[in-house]
N, C-alpha and C positions, 0 to 999 in steps of 0.2 A: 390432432391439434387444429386448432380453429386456424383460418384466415390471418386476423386482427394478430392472433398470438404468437404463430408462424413468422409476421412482418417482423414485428415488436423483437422478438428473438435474433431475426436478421439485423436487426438494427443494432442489438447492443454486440454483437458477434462483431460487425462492423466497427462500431465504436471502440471496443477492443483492441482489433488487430491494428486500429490506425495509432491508438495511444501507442500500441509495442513499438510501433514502426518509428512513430515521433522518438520514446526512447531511444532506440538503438541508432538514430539517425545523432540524434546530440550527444548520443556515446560516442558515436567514430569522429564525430568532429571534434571532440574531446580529446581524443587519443593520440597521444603523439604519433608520427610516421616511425612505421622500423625501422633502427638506426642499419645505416651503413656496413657492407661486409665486404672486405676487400681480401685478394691472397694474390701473391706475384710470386713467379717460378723462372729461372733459364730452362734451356735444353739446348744439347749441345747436338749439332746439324752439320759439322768438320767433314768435307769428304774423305776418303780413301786419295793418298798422293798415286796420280797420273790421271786423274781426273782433268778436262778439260776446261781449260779456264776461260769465262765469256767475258763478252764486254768492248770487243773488236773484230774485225771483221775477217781475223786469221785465229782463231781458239789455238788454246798450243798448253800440253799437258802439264800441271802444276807439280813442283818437286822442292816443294818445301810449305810448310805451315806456320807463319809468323803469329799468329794470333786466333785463338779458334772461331769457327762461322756457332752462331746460336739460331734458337727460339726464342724471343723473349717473350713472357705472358703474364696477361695481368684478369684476374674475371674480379667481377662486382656482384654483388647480392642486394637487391631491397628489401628483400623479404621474400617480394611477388616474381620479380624477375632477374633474369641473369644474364650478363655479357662477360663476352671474355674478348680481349683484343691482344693479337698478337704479332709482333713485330720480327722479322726474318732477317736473317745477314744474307742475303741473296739479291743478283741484280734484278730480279721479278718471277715471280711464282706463276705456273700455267695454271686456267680455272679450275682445270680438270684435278689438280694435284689439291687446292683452296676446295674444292666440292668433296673431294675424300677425306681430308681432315676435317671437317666441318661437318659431316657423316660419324666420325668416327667419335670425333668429341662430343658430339649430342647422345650417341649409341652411349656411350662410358660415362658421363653427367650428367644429362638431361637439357645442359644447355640448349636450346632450340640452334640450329644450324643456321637460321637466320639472324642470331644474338650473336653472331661469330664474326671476327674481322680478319683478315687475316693479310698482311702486308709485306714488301720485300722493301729492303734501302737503298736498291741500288748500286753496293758495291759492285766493282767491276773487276773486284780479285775473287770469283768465287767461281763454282765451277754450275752446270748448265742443270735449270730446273723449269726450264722453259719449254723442254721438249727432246724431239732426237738431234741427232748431227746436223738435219741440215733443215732450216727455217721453214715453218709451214704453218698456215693460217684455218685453226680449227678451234673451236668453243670446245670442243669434246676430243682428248686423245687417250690414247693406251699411255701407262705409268711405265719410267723406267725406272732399272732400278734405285738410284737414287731417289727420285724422287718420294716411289715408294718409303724411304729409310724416312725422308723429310714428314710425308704424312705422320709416319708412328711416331717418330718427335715430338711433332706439333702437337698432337692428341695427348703424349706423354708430360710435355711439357704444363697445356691447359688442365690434365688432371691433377697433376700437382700444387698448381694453383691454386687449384678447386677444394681441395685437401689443406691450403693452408687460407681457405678463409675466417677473417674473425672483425671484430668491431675494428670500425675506422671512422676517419675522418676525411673529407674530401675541399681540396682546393681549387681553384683555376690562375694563371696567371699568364703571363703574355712578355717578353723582354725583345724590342730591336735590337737586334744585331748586323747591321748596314755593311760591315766590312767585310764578310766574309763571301757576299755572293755579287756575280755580276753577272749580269745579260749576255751570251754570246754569242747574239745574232747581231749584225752591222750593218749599214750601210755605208759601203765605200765611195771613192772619186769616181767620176764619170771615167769610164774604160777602164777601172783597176780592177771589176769584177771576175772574175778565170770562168770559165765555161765549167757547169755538173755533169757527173759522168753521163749525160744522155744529149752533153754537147750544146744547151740552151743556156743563155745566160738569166739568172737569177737576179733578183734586185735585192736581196741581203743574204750574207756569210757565215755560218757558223764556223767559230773560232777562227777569226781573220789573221790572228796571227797578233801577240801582245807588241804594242810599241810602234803596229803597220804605221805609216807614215801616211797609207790612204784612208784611215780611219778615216769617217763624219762623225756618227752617231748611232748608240745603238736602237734598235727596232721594239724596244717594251722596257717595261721597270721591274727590277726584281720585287719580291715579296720578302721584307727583312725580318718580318714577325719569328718568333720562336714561340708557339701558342706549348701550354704544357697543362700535363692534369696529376695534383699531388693525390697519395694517400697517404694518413698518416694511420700508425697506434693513436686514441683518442690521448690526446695531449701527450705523446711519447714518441717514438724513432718512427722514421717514415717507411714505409711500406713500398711503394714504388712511384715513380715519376713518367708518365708516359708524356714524351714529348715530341714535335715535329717542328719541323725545320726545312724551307723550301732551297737545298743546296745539294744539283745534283748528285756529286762526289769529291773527292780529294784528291785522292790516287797519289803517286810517287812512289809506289810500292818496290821490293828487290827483285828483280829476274821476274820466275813464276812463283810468284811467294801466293798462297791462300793466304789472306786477309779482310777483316768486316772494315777496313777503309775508318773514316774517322767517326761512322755510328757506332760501334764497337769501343773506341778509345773513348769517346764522350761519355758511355756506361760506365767504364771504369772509373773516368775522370769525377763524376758524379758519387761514384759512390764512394770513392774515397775520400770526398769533402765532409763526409755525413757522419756522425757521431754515431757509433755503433753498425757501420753498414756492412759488415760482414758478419755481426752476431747473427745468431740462428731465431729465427730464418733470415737470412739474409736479403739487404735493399735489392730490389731491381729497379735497372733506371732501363729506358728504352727509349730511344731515337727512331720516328716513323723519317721520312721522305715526305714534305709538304706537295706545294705543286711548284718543281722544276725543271721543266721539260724544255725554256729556256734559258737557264739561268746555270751558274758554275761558278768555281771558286780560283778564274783567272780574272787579273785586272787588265783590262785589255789597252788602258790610259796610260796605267802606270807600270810598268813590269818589273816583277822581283825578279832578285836573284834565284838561280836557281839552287836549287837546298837538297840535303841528303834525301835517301829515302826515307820516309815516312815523318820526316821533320814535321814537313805540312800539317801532313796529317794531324799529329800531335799538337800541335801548336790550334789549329783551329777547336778540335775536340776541346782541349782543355779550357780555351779562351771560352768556350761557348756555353762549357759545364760550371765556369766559375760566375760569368752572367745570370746564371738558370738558378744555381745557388746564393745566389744574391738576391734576384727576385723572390725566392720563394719565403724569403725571410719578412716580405711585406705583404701576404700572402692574408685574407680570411676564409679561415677554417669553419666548415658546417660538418655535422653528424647524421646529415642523412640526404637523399639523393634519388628520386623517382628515375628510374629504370625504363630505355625504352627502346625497340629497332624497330625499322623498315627496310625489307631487303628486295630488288627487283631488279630483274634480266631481259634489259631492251633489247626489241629486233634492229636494230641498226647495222645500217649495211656495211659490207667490207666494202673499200675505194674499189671503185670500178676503171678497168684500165682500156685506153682507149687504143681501136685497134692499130694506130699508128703506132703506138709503144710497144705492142706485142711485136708490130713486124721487127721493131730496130730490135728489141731482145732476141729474137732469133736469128737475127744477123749480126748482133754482136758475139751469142755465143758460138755461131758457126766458123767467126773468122778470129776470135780470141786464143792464141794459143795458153795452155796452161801450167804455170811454172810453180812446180812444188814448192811450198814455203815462202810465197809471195801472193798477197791481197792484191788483185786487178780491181777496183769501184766499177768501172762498167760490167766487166761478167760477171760482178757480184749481185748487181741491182737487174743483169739480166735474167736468171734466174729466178729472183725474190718475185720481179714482175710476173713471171709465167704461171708463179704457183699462187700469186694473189688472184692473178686473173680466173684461176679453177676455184678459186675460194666460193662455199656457199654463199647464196644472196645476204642471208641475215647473220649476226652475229648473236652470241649470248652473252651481251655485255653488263656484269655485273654492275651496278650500284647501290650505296645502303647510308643509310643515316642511324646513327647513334642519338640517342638522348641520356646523357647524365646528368642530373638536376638541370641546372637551366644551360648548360653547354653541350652544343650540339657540331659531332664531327661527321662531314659526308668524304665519301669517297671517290677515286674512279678506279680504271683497271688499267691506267695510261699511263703516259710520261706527259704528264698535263702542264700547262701551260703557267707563269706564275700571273697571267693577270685573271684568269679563272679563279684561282683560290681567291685572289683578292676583292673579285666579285660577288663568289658566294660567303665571306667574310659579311659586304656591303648589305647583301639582299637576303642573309638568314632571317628569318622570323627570331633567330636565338643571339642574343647581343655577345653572346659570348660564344663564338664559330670558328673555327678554320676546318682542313680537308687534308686528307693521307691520298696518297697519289701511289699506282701500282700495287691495289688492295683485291682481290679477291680471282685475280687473274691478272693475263697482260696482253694486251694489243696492240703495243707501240708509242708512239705520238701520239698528242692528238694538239694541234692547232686549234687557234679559234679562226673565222671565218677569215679574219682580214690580216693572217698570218699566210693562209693560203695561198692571196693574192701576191705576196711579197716572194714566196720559192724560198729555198735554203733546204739544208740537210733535212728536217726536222718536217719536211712537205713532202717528202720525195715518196713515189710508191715504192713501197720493201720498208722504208722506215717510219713511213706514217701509213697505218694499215683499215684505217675506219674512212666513212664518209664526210667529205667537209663542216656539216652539218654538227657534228657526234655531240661536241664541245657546246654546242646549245640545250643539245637535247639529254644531254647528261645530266645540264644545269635545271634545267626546266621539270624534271624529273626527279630531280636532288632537293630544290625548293618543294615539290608539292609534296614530298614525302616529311620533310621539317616541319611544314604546315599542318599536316596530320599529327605531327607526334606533338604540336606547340600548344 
């Protein structure tokens, strides 16, 4: 073949393949988006009675079951990708236990382990999935049994999910509920502050006591939003409700009763508002833990009375399930929903203790005698200090963002703070934002910078286990990864 001819042939070969290309470029913008596939499952996570129950700083074995502890799971399908989010009746999940589920649910679906969310509520009637008997600060631990049992759940749970996906329909919606949470960190009268178990006085209180007479004012503003995400059957019964709500718990619980606290009763409460919510397959509703790491469900202005066990409880669950149901009734419904994670593990340091607080821990536990069946706060925090202080330099602290159509959920692995949510609320790239708090592991507290400077429970080394810093660098991390997926 000549030269001249050789060209000529490239040219129309060329001209060709850019026609195909134009075609199939105005076919896919043609083509609708795959509609939406949603499936929601329980699993049931009840311990064994004599199990230890966490949440205080004396655990003391459980011998009764008022209500059973779950999984709840919800995965999504766009066609291309897939998440599954799942919510835990547990006061916080260890990494190590979120890294074996999230192994095991990608091995059995294929879900990527990074599309995986996995989060605890907080209750504080449930027994210990944090680790062993006594408090230790590791990104990576051996499973105990329990836990283990909790893995094959989760995975159990998410693959049943996964098994009941089918077309849906997808919502967002948002309801204030102001009454149910309040701040309880304080600022008291000059002198009314009591010395922390390490004997320094603090400049704010957590839980000063409802009614104190030395109240001023409290130290931040709760977060009232209740952010929620519907699925429905396209124009038929709904599918599930993943919802979050920044209140740390309820409690009022009987004796050692196991109980999922009022995220448990708010499921029910939800689903029993719903037309058809126990047909097969049955509605899931699910309550994450927003971010309240300051915030709780006493009014420290005004104080109630005090009410039976689990009145509270009740009584907020439901209030909160008939708001959520209310809203969702103003609700628009779309048929499809682009699909998307970011998942990543800062090196962020564990608090560093200084050697002055190491000596007084050694001489507090040297001279503390120790009385069976009684909580001492100073050789409690002595302790917690010794074994933070061995802690590795870095942490493996979990964070991850979600994209489901245009709402986007981030996480942390803390007892995060409620002006944090409300900041990455402000400064998402996605108008439609909030955040699941104690997702993917747990590290404790985490303050923002200028909660630091103020002291209280929620500062102290043993209870806040990251570096002053975390709470920026979570955010900063959580935004750039929004901005990727936006």
């Amino acid at each position: 073949m000549t030269k001249p001819a050789l060209q000529r042939c490239i040219g129309l070969m060329r001209s060709f393949f850019l026609a195909l290309f134009a075609v199939a470029t105005l076919h896919a913008a043609d083509t609708p988006q795959a509609p939406l596939m949603a499936g929601a499952a329980t699993s049931n996570i009840t311990p064994d009675l004599g199990g230890e129950v966490v949440g205080g700083f004396l655990p003391f074995p459980c011998t009764n079951i008022h209500d059973e502890l779950h999984a709840r799971c919800l995965v999504l399908d766009d066609g291309k990708t897939k998440l599954a989010l799942v919510v835990c009746d547990l006061l916080g999940i260890h990494r190590s236990v979120c890294v074996a589920a999230r192994e095991l649910i990608e091995k059995e679906t294929g879900i990527p382990a990074a599309n995986v969310v996995i989060s605890g509520t907080h209750t504080h009637s449930a027994v210990n999935a944090l680790g062993g008997p006594v408090r230790g600060y590791f990104s990576d631990l051996e499973l105990t049994d329990y836990q283990k049992f909790v893995v094959r759940r989760i995975a159990d749970g998410v693959r049943r999910a996964f098994y009941l996906l089918r077309p849906a329909e997808i919502a967002f919606g948002t309801v204030a509920v102001p009454e149910h949470v309040h701040i309880r960190r304080w600022f008291l009268q000059e002198g009314k502050m009591p010395p922390n178990p390490f004997g320094k006085i603090d400049k704010v209180k957590m839980n000063p006591g409802a009614g104190n007479p030395a109240l001023v004012e409290p130290a931040g503003e709760p977060d009232p939003i209740v952010s929620f995400i519907a699925l429905r059957e396209p124009g038929g019964r709904l599918i599930s409700v993943y919802s979050a709500y920044s209140l740390h718990y309820v409690g009022g619980v009987n004796g050692a009763d196991i109980s999922a606290d009022y995220y448990g009763m708010y499921c029910e409460a939800l689903k029993r508002l719903q037309s058809g919510g126990s047909d097969d397959p049955p509605f899931v509703a699910m309550m994450a833990n927003g971010t309240s790491g300051d915030a709780n469900n006493i009014n420290f202005r005004n104080p109630q009375p005090r009410k039976k066990p689990y009145e509270q409880m009740r009584y907020v669950a439901e209030d909160v399930a008939a708001k959520v149901n209310t809203a969702l009734a103003g609700v628009t419904w779309q048929n499809s929903a682009p699909l998307a994670a970011r998942y990543r593990e800062l090196d962020i340091a564990w608090r560093k203790i200084d050697p002055e607080l190491i000596s007084w821990a050694k001489e507090t536990e040297a001279k503390t005698p120790r009385i069976q069946g009684k909580a001492d706060l100073p050789l409690a925090y002595a302790g917690r200090i010794q074994r933070l202080a061995q802690a590795s330099p870095a942490t493996k602290s979990p964070v991850q963002i979600l994209r489901i159509g245009d709402i986007c959920i981030g996480t942390t692995p803390t007892e995060t703070f409620a002006e944090t949510g409300v900041e990455f609320r402000k400064r998402s790239p996605f108008a439609k934002s909030f955040m699941v708090e104690l997702a993917n592991g747990y590290y404790g507290y985490m303050p923002t910078p200028r909660h630091f400077e103020l002291g209280g429970y929620e500062t102290w080394p043993g209870t806040n286990n990251l570096e002053p810093q975390a709470s920026v660098k979570m955010m900063d991390a959580l935004l750039e990864m929004a901005a990727e997926l936006k």
